[in-house]
C-alpha positions in Angstrom: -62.1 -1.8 11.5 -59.6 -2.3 14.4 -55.8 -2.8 13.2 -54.1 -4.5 15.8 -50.9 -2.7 17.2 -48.3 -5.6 16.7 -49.1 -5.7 12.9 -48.5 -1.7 12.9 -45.5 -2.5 14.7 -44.5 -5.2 12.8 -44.9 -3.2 9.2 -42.8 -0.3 10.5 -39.8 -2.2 11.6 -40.5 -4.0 7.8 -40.3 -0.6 6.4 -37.6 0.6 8.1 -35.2 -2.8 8.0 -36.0 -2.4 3.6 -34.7 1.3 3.7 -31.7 0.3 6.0 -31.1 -2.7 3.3 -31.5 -0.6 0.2 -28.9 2.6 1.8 -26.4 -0.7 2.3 -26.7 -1.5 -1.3 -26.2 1.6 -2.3 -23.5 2.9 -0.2 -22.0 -0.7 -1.5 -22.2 -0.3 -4.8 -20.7 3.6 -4.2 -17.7 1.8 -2.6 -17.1 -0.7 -5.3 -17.0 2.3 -7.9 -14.7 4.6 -5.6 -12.3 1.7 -5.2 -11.9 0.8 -9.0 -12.0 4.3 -9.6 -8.8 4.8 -7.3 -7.3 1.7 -8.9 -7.6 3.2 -12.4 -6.1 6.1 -11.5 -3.3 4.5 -9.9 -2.5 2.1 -12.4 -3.3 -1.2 -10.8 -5.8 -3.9 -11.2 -9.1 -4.1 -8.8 -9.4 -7.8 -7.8 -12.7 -9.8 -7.5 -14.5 -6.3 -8.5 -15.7 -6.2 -5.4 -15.7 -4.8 -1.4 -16.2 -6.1 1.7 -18.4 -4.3 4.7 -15.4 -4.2 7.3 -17.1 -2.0 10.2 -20.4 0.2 10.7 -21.0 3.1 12.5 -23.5 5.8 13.7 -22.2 9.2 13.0 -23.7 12.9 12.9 -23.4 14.0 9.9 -23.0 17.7 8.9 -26.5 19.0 9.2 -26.6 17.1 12.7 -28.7 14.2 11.4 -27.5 10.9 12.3 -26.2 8.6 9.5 -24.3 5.4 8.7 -20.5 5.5 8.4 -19.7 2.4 6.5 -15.8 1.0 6.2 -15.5 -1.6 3.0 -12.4 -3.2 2.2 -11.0 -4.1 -0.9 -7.4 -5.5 -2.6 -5.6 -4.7 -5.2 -2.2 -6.2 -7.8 -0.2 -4.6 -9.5 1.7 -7.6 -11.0 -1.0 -10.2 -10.2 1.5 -12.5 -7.2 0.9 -9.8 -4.4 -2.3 -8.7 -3.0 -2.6 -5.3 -1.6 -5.7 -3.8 0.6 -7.4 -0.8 0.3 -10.4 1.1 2.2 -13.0 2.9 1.6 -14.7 4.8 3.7 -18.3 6.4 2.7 -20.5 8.5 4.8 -23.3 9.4 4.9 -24.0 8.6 0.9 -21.0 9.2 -0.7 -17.6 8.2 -0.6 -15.1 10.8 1.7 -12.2 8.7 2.1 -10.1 6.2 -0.5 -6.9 4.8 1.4 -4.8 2.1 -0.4 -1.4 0.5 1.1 1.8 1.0 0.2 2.4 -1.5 -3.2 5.3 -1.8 -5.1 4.7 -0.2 -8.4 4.8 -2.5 -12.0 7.8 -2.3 -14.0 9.9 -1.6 -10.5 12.6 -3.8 -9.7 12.3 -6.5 -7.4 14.8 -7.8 -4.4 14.5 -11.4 -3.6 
């Protein structure tokens, strides 16, 4: 039985496009977590429980292997009129940076 070469072709880049979709999802899904989880701890409220896939790149990664370096943004309220933003970074599968801006903190007086 003769297998033509495109259908080879074609199955591997099918392969490989479901194990890039399925590392998105999870590295996603690790995001969203890290994000409310930094929101808890802070005290403020995670809006639309979810992120958003703000930039991609191909990094090393310690053992020299190349990886995905995913950037996800998400916001956050602390009295539900303001939204903040906040990052996550996570390489290559788990999240190595939380960064959340500068939010005024509930119960603090506010200048009009």
């Amino acid at each position: 039985m003769v297998i033509d070469n495109s259908i080879v072709i074609g199955a591997l880049l099918l392969g490989l496009a479901a194990l890039v979709w399925r590392s998105s999802m999870a590295a996603l899904e690790r995001a969203r977590e890290a994000g409310k989880r930094a929101c808890r701890q802070a005290g403020v409220q995670f809006l639309d429980d979810t992120v958003v896939l703000r930039g991609i790149r191909l990094q090393r990664s310690p053992g020299g292997v190349p990886a995905f370096e995913r950037r996800y943004r998400f916001e956050f309220a602390t009295r539900g009129d303001r939204r903040y933003r906040g990052t996550v970074t996570v390489f290559p599968r788990r999240p190595t940076r939380v960064e959340m801006e500068a939010y005024e903190p509930l119960g603090a007086e506010r200048v009009d």
